[in-house]
N, C-alpha and C positions, 0 to 999 in steps of 0.2 A: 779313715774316719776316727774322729775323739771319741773320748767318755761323753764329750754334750752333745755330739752330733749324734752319736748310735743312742741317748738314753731318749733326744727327741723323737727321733723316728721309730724308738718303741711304744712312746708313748702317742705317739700318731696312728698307731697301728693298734693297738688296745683300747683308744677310743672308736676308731671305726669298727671295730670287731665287739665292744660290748659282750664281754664275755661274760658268761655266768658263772658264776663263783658259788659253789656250795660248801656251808659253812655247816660243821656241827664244832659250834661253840661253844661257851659259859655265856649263862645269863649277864652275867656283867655288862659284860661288852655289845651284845647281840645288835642294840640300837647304833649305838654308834662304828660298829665295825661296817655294820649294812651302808650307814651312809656315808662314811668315806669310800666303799668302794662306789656306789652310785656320784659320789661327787668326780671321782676321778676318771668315770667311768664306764665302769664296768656293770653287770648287774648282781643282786645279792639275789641267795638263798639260803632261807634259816630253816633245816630240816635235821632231826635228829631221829624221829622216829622208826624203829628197826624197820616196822611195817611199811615203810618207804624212801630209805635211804638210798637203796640201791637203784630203785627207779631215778631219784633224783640226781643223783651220780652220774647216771647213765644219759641225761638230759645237759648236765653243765658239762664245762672246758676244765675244769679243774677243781679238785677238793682240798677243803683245807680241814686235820682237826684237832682241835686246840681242847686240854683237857681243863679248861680252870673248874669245873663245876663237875667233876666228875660223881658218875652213878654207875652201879652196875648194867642197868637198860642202857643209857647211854654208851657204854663200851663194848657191849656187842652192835650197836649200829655203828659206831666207830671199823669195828673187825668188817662189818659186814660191805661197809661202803670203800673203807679201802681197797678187801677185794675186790669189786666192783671196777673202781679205778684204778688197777694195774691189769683188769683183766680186757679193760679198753684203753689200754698205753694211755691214762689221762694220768698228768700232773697231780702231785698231791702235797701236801706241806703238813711236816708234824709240828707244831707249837705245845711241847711238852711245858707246860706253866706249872709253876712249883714244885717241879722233880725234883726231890731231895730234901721237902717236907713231908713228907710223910711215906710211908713202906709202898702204899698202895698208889700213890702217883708215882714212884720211882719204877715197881714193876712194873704199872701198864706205859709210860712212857720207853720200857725199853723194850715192852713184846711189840709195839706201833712202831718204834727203830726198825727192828727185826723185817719189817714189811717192807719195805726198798721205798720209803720216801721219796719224792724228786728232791726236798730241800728241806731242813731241821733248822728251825728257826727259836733262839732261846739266848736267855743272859748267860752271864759266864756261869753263877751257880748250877741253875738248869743243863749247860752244856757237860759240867765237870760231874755233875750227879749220874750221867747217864751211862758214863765211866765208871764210876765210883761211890761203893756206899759213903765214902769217908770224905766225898766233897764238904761238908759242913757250913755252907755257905749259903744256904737256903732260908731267906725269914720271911716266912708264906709263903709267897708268892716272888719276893724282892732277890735282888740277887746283893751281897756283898764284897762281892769282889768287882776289878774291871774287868771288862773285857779282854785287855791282854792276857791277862792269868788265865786264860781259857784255850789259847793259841796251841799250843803242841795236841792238847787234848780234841779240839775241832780236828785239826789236821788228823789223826789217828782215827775218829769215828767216821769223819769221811771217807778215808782211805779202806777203811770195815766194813762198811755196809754199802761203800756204790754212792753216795748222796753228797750233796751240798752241804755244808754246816752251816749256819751263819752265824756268828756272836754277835748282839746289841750290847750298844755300850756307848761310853762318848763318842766311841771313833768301834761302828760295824765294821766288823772281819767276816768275811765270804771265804770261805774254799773246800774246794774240791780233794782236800788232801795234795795237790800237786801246785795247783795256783792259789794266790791269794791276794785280794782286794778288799784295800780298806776304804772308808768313806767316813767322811771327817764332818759331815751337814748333821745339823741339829742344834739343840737350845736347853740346856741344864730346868728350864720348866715345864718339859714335855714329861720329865719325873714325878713331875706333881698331879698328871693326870691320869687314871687309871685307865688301861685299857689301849694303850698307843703300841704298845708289843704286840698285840693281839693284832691292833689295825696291821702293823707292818708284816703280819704273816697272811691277812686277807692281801693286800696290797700284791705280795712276792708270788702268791698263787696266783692273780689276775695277769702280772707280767710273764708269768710261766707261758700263758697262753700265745702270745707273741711273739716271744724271746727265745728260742730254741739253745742257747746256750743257759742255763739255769745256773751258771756264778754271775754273769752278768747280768741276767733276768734278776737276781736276788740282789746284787749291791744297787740296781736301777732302783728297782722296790724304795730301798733303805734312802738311796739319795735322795729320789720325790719326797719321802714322807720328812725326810731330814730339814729340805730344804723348805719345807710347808712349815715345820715347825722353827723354824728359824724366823721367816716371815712372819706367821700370826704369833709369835710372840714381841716382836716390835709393833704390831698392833694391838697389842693385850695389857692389863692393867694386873691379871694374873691368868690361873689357871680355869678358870670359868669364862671368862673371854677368850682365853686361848682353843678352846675347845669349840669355839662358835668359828673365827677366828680360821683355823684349822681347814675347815668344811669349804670356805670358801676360795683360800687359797688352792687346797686341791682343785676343786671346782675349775679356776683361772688359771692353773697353772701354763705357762709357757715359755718360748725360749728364753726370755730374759729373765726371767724365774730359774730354769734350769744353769743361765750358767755360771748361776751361784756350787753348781756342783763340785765335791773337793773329792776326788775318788782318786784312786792311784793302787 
């Protein structure tokens, strides 16, 4: 079976399964993270509160947590919900966002490493910070480098902690430390919208559910969202149409949509 047969019949199987996705995210994103996963989908959950992370953890298929908004309340339901979900074999996805601006995103981005991730989902800056105080590459939240420049270093913290890397960038890098898959879908004005990194790590958690091999489950993720963004922006006039745009091609996505996928 191909990369377009195996990524449809994951995506066949992740609609019929509807899986809940618990998100403790940043505000930013919270709205539209929910509804890509609902368009693609799956179902959301925006719960961050200590007082019932771990119940809800314990309710979904998989957890995702993404630091863009970080607080200190917030990082202990962070600690508390991941162990939650390694203590019920569930999937989980770190999206360390802006490790490497500032001291205190880079520590807790590497103490939430340290907890055996299924998959680390970040730009090349974020991946090289997690390695290194001396990445330098971090402006907010943005990464400056590509994603190549990331490659030796993903393979290295994959191979350290057990997990999946994946670098975003023009062209996603997936690996395991052993294998690596790139995926080449996507559209240079998906940069202009805030929040699309974020969707592709609710995304690579929802596919976790289905997809029992988790490089493949991750570059499946990247390709859908890739290929979404490729679509709505031939629909789009810019980045506010794209964003509507977006919603609905997940929504429709199907084989003749998928087999725009470029993965290798």
């Amino acid at each position: 079976m191909g990369h377009i047969e195996e990524l449809s019949e994951t995506l066949r199987k992740l609609r019929e399964l509807s899986p809940l996705v618990h998100n403790i995210t940043n505000f930013v994103v919270m709205n539209s993270t929910a509804n890509a996963l609902l368009a693609i989908g799956a179902s959301p959950a925006m719960a961050h509160a200590v007082e019932e992370v771990e119940e809800m953890t314990s309710l979904a298929h998989a957890l995702v947590v993404n630091i863009g908004t970080l607080s200190l309340p917030w990082v202990e339901g962070m600690r508390l919900a991941v162990g939650k979900a390694l203590r019920r074999k569930k999937p989980w996805v770190l999206d360390p966002v802006g490790a490497g601006a500032t001291s205190m995103r880079t520590r807790i981005s590497r103490e939430l490493l340290g907890m055996s991730p299924t998959v680390v989902r970040g730009n090349a800056s974020e991946i090289l910070a997690l390695a290194s105080e001396d990445s330098g590459g971090t402006r907010g939240v943005d990464s400056t480098y590509g994603s190549g420049a990331a490659l030796e270093t993903a393979r290295e913290l994959a191979k350290l902690h057990g997990c999946v890397v994946t670098v975003s960038g023009a062209v996603d890098y997936v690996t395991d430390g052993t294998r690596m898959l790139g995926v080449q879908n996507g559209h240079p004005m998906m940069t202009r919208v805030t929040g699309l990194g974020c969707t592709a790590s609710a995304l690579v958690a929802a596919f976790l559910t289905v997809q029992p091999d988790p490089v493949l489950a991750a570059a499946q993720a990247m390709g859908v969202l890739g290929i979404a963004g490729e679509i709505a922006a031939e629909r789009s006039a810019g980045p506010g149409s794209l964003q509507l745009h977006l919603l609905d091609v997940l929504y429709g996505m199907d084989d003749q949509a998928l087999s725009r996928l470029r993965m290798d």
